[in-house]
C-alpha positions in Angstrom: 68.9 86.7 101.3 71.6 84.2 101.5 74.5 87.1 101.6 77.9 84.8 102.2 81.4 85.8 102.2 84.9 84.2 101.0 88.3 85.9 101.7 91.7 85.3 100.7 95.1 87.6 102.3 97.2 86.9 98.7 98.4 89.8 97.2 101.5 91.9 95.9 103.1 94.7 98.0 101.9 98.1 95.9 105.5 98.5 95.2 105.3 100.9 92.1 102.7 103.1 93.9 104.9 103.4 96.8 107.7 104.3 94.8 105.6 106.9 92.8 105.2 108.7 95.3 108.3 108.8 97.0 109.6 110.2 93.3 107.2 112.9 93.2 107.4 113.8 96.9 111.5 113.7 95.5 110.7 116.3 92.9 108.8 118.2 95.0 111.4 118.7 97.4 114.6 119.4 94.9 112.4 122.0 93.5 112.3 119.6 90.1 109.4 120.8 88.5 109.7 123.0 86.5 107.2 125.8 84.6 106.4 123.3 81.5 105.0 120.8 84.5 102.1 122.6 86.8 101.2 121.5 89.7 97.8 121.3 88.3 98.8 118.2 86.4 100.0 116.3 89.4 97.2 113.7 90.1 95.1 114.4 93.3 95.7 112.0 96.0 92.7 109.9 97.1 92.3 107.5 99.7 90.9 104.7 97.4 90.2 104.4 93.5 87.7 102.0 92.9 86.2 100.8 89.7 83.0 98.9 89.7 82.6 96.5 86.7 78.8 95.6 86.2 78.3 92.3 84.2 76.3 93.5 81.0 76.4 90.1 78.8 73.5 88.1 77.0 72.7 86.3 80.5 72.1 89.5 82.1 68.1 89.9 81.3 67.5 94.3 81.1 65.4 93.5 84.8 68.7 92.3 85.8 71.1 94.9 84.5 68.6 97.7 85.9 68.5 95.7 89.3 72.3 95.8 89.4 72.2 100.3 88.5 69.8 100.5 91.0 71.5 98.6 93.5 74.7 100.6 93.0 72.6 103.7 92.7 70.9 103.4 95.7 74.2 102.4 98.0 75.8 105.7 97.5 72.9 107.1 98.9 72.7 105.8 102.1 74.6 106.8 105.3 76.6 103.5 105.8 78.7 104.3 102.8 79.1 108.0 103.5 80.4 106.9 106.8 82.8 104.2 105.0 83.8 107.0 102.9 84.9 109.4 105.8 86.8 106.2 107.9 88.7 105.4 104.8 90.6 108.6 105.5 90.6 112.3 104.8 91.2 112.5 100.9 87.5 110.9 99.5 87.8 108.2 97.0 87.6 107.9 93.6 84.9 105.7 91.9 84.1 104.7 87.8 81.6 102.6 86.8 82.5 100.4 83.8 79.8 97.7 81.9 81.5 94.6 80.6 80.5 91.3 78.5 82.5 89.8 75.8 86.6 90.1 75.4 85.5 92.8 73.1 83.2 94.9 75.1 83.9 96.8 77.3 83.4 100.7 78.1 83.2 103.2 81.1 79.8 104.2 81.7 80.3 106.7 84.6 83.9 108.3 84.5 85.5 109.1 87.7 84.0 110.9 90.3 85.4 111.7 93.8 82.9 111.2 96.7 83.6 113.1 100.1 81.0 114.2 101.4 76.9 114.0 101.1 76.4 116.0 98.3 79.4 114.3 96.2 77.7 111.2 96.7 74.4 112.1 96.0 75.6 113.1 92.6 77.3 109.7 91.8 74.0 107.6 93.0 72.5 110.3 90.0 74.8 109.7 87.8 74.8 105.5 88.2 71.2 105.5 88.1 71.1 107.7 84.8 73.6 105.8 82.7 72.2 103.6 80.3 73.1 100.3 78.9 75.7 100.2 76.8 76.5 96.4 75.9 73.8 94.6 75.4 74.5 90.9 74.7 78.0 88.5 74.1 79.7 86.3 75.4 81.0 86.7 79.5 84.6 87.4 79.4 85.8 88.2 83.1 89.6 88.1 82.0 88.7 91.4 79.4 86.9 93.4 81.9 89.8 92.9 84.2 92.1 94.1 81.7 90.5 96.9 80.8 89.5 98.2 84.6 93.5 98.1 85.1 93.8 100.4 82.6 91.5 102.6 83.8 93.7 103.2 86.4 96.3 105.0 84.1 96.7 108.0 83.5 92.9 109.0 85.5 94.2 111.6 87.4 94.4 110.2 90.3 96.5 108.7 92.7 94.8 106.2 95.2 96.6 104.9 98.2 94.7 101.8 97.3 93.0 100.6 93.9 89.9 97.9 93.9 88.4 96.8 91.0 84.5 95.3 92.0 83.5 92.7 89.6 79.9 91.5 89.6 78.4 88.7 87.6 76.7 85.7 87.2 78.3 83.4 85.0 82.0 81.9 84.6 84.4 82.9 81.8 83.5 81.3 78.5 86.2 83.7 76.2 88.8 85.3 75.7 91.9 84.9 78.4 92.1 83.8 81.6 90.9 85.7 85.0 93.1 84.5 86.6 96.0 85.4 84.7 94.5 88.9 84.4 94.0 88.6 88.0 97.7 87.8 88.6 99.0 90.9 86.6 96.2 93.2 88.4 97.8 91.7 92.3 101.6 92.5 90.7 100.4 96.1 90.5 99.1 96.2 93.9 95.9 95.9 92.6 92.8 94.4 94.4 90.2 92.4 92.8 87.2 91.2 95.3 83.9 89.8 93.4 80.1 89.7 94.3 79.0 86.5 92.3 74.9 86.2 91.6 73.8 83.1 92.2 70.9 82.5 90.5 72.2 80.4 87.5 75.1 78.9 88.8 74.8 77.7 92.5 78.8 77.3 92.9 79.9 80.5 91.1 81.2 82.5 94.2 83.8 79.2 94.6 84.8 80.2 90.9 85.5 83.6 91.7 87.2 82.8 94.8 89.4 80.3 92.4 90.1 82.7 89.6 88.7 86.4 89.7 89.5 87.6 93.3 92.7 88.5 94.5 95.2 91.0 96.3 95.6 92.3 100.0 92.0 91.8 101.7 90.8 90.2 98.7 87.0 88.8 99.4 84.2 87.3 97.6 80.1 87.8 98.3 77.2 86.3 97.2 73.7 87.3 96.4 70.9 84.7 95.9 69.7 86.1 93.1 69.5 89.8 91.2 66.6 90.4 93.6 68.8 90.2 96.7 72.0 92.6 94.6 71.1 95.8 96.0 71.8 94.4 100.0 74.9 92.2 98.9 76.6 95.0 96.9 75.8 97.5 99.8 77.8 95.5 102.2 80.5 94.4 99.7 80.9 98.6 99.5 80.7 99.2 102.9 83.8 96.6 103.4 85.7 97.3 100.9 85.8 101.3 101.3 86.5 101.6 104.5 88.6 98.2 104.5 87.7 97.2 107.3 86.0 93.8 107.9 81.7 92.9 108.2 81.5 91.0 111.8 78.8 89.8 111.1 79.7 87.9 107.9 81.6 84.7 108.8 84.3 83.1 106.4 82.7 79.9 105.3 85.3 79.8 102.2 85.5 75.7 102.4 88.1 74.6 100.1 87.4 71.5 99.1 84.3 73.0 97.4 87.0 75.0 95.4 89.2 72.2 95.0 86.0 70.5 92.6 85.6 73.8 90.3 87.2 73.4 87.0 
């Protein structure tokens, strides 16, 4: 199918999340919180929160767009993720599914979930494969869904001991702000940003993302021929990138004098 790989080792220390929690383990230990604050409303720490951002613009035909659900869908149900779910650690992860297209569209289609075991990811795969579209059309606008998957973050509940944002598409920014300035803040935050880039109308688009979508520790880049080939390309890109580990078998053929050529 054509599945390639780019990586890049930039990124930000996660220097507000590590000193989050050395506040609240703080508090906790001075006896700081008091009756007003339960511990209920603590967030519940997770190994990884990870939002997956599913292109949903005009060049995304409904084949397409149900191509990518099912793709998604049909990861969480097999054993290779469950088993990148367990070797991330012992506290699950956190996953929401957000649709994206112009710099005004955005919205969260599947609200955070936590997967730990089987049955936990069973009922993501449902609830992926049962969401429908909700942008249909405009413009592609990879800056604005990056934006708003930061936000996401905020305020979710949840405390991750890393955050990845997994944007898929097929086409390069044509409004709104930058990615790469959005990508810039995200990698600040301790953010990471890796991309699975969909070939089939644009033959260099994975060197665009490496250029300006990816970023962070780990950061990495995979390609898929065409919507056809999504559901193998975004299994391994979630194998990797929840267990953060590396794919042996995918070699770094990242050449940058390709990149060099991308406006």
């Amino acid at each position: 199918m054509g599945l390639e790989q780019k990586s890049r080792g930039d990124g930000a220390a996660p220097t507000r999340r590590a000193l989050w929690r050395c506040v609240a383990g703080a508090a906790a230990l001075g006896g700081l919180l008091a009756t007003s604050h339960p511990a209920s409303a603590l967030p519940e720490v997770v190994d990884l929160e990870l939002i997956l951002a599913v292109d949903a613009s005009s060049s995304v035909s409904a084949q397409e767009f149900d191509l990518q659900i099912k793709g998604l869908a049909e990861a969480f149900r097999t054993p290779q993720v469950l088993a990148a779910v367990q070797a991330s650690g012992d506290l699950g992860i956190a996953v929401s599914l957000v649709q994206w297209s112009d710099n005004r569209k955005q919205t969260t289609a599947v609200d955070w979930s936590v997967v730990r075991d089987e049955t936990s990811a069973l009922a993501l795969a449902d609830a992926i494969e049962a969401t429908p579209r909700y942008l249909v059309g405009g413009g592609t606008a990879i800056g604005g869904a990056i934006k708003y998957a930061v936000r996401q973050f905020e305020n979710n509940g949840f405390e991750g001991r890393r955050q990845v944002i997994d944007v898929s598409g097929d086409g390069r920014t044509n409004q709104g702000s930058r990615p790469s300035d959005q990508r810039d803040k995200a990698v600040e935050l301790g953010i990471t940003i890796n991309g699975l880039a969909i070939l089939n109308e644009d033959p260099t688009i994975d060197n665009y993302y490496y250029r300006n979508v990816i970023g962070g520790t780990g950061a990495f880049v995979l390609t898929a021929n065409d919507y056809e080939s999504y559901a193998l390309a975004i299994l391994s890109k979630l194998i990797r990138e929840i267990a953060a580990v590396p794919i042996a078998t995918l070699p770094d053929i990242f050449d940058p004098s390709l990149a060099a050529a991308v406006p």
